[in-house]
N, C-alpha and C positions, 0 to 999 in steps of 0.2 A: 304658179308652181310648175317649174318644168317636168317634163316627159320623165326624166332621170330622178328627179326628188319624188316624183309619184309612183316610180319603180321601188325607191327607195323603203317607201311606207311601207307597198304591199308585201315587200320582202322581212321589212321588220317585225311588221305588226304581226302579217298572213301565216307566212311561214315559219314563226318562232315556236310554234306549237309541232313538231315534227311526228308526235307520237299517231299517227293516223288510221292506229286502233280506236281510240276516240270515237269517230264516225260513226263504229256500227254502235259499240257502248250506248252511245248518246243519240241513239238515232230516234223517229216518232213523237215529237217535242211538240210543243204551241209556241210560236211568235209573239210575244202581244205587243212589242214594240218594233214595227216595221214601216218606215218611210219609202212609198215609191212619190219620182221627181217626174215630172211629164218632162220639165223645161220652157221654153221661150216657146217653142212650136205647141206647147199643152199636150204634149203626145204620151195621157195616162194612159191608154190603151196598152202602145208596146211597154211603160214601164211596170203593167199591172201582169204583162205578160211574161214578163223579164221575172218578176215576181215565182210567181208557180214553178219557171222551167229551176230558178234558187232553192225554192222550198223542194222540188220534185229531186234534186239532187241530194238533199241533205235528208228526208224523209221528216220534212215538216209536216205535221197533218194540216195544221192552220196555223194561221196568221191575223193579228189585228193592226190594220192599217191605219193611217192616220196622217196628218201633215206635222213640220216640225215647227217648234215654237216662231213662227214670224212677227220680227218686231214692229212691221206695217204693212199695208194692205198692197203696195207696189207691186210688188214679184208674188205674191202669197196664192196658197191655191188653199181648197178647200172640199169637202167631203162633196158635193154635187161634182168636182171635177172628175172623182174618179169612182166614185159607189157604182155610176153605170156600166162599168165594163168588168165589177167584180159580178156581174148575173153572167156571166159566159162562164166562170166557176163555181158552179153552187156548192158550197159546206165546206170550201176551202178559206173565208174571211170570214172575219167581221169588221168592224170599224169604230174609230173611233169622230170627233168632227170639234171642230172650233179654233184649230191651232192658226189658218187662214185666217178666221176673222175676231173671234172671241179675244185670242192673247193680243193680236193687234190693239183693238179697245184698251184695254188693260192695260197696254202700252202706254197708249195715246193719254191713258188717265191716269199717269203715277202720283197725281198729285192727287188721293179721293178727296177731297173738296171740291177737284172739278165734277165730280160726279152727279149731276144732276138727276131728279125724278126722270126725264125723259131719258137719259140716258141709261138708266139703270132700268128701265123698261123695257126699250128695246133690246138692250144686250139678254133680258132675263126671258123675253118671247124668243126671240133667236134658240138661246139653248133648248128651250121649250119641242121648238118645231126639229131639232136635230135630233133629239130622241123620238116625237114623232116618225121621221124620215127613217128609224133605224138605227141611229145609233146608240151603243151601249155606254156610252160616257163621250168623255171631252177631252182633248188633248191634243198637241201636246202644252202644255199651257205652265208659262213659266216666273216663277218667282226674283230669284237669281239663277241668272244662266251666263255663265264665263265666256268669252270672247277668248276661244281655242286657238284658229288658224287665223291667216290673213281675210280680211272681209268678212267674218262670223262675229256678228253682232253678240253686244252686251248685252244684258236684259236686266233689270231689275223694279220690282214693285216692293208697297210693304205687302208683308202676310195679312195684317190686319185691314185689310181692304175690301169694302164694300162689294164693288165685282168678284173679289173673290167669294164672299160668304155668300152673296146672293146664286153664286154657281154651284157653293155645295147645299146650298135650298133647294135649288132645282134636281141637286144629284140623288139628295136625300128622298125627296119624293116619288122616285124612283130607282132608289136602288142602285143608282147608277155610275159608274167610275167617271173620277179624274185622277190623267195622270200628269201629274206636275214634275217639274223640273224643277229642283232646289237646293243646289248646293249648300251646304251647312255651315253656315257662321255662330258660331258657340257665343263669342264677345263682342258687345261696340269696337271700333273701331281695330277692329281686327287688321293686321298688313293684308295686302292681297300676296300671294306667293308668289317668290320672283320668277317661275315660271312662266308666269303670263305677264303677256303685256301692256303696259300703262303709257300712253291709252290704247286702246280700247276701255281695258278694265283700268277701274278707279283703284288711287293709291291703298284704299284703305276702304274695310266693308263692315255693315252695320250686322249686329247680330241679328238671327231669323227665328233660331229655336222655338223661343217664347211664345211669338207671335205662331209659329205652327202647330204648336199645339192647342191654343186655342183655337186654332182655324177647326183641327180634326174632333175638336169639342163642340164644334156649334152646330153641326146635326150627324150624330151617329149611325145614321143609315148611307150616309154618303159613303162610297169603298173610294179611300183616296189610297192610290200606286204613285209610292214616292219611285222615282225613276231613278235609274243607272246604279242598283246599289252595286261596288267589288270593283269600281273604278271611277276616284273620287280625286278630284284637283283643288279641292282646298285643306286639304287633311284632316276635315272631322268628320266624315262619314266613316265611323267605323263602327265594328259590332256592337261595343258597348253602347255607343249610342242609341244605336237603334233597336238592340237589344232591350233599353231602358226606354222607348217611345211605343213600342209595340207591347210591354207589359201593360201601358197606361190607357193605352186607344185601341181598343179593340176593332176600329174602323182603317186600322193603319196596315196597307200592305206595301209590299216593293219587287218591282223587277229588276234582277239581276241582269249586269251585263260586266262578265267576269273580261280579263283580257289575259294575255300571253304574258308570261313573266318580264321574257324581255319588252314591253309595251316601257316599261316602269321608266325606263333606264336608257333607248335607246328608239328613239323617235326624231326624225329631224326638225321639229320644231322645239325640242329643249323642252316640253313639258312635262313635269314629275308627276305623274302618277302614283296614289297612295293606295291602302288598303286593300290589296288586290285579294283576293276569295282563294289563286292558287298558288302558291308557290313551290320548290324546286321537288320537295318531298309530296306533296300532295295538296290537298285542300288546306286551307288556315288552320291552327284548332280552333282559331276565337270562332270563327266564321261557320266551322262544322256544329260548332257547341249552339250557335246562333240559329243555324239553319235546323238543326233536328229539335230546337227547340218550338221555332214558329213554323214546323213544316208547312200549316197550311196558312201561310201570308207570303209566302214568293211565289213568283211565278218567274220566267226567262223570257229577256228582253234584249238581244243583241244590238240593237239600234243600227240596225243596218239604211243605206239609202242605193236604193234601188233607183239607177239614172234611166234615163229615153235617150235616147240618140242626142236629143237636141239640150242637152245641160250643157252648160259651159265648159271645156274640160278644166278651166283655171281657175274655177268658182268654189268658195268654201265647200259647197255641197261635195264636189268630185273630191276635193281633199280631204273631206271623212269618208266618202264612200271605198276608198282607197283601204280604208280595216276592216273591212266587210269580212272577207275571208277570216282574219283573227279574232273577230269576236263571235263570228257563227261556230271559229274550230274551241275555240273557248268553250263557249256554251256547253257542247258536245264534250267536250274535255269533263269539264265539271260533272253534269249530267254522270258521268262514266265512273267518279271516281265515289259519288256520295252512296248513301244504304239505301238497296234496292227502295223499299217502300218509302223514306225521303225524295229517292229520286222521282218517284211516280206523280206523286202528289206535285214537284213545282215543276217537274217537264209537262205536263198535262193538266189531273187534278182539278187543281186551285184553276187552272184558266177556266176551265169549261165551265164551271162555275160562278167564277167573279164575273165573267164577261158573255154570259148564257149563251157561250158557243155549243 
């Protein structure tokens, strides 16, 4: 993507939010979904430093760090790469660990019949020792994950999958989060939306619902954070949905990550963006009626990626890092616009909590 098409994003995505009262409104938030990228050189340091001077601007108190869903072990990094240089900040992180190597597995295993006893061992001592090491769950770890930009991998497993249930065994026995990545397929062979691109994405996608709700049935102590709710590229993630998932699973939360109105509508990759949490008058109602009703199962999750020097600047990564700014002024937006005591509960709250920051 050239220099000009990545000016282009920051201006559509960034700056469509102009109202820049917001900021103080929605200011003193928790992060729980934040990617920093070291790069080719693995320079977490300066992206974990890049990190703090982000949040120091926006009056993040904390942050839960994490790597993004990697569909193989190649490029992929992992919680050892960058846990060490979050002790130069004490009480501004936490972490989450497996998107490096856990979702790769998972990957590599779409078919569970290849899942053998050893394999299902080792992958269940691994998540073992990452809670060990520190972390508060697992992620980012993905089901179906759409193939957005140029070179951002497709992802998809069934719900009903061995590694996956054996990871909310391990969640469950300690309490502890996964946040998954799962775009919402209501029916078999659903179109994929002409939005995206085939290929990457397949013409046509298998429905997941089902299968995820059994997932969030098989051990109710697992806290599973279904990710990215308020900006959804297949068109079923909407309140009622999850409205109707969250009445049933009392183990069911989700992070918010609202965008800019104009996101919807006005992106240079053609992508339609659905159900967005604001629009031109204020919050949704469906979404307000959603949010006051489960105040405490959201939390805010802008999905930002935080680069090092040495990212590629033409690499998928630099091309979502490029909404940084619109989904953190979102955030804030939102934050700004809901009832005081809602807002308190998913800007802080629920995080401190679910994720014993």
């Amino acid at each position: 993507m050239s220099i000009t098409r990545r000016a282009f994003v920051a201006g559509a995505v960034g700056a469509a939010l102009a109202d820049k009262s917001a900021r103080g409104a929605g200011s003193r938030w928790i992060d729980v979904h934040l990617h920093t990228i070291g790069g080719v050189k693995r320079q977490f340091g300066e992206a974990v430093q890049q990190a703090v001077a982000e949040m120091d601007a926006r009056g993040l108190q904390k942050a839960v760090l994490f790597p993004p869903p990697y569909p193989n072990r190649a490029a992929a990094y992992d919680y050892t790469d960058y846990v060490p240089h979050l002790k130069r900040f004490p009480d501004r992180f936490g972490f989450l660990a497996g998107g490096g190597t856990l979702n790769p597995t998972l990957q590599e295993h779409k078919n569970p019949a290849s899942v053998t006893p050893a394999v299902q061992s080792e992958f269940t001592d691994l998540a073992r020792k990452m809670l060990d090491d520190g972390a508060v769950g697992f992620g980012e770890i993905a089901v179906l994950h759409f193939s957005l930009v140029p070179h951002h991998a497709f992802e998809e497993v069934p719900v009903e999958h061995p590694l996956l249930y054996a990871l909310v065994e391990v969640a469950g026995s300690r309490q502890a989060v996964i946040d998954l990545h799962m775009d919402p397929v209501i029916v078999d062979a659903m179109r994929t939306p002409p939005s995206l691109k085939i290929p990457p994405n397949p013409p046509t996608l298998k429905a997941n619902i089902a299968g995820f709700e059994k997932l969030l049935a098989h051990d109710r102590n697992a806290r599973i954070v279904w990710a990215h709710g308020g900006s959804d590229f297949s068109g079923n993630m909407t309140p009622a949905l999850i409205g109707r998932l969250m009445d049933s699973h009392s183990n069911l939360y989700m992070s918010l990550r609202p965008l800019p109105v104009a996101a919807a509508s006005n992106n240079p990759f053609g992508l339609k963006i659905q159900n967005l949490m604001i629009g031109p008058k204020g919050v949704e109602p469906s979404w307000l009626g959603l949010l006051k009703r489960h105040a405490d199962r959201f939390v805010m999750g802008a999905d930002a990626f935080i680069l090092s020097p040495s990212v590629r600047s033409d690499g998928p990564l630099a091309s979502l890092a490029q909404g940084n700014e619109g989904r953190f002024r979102a955030a804030e937006r939102l934050l700004s616009l809901l009832p005081a005591a809602v807002a308190r509960k998913i800007a802080t709250e629920n995080a401190v909590r679910l994720y014993r920051l």
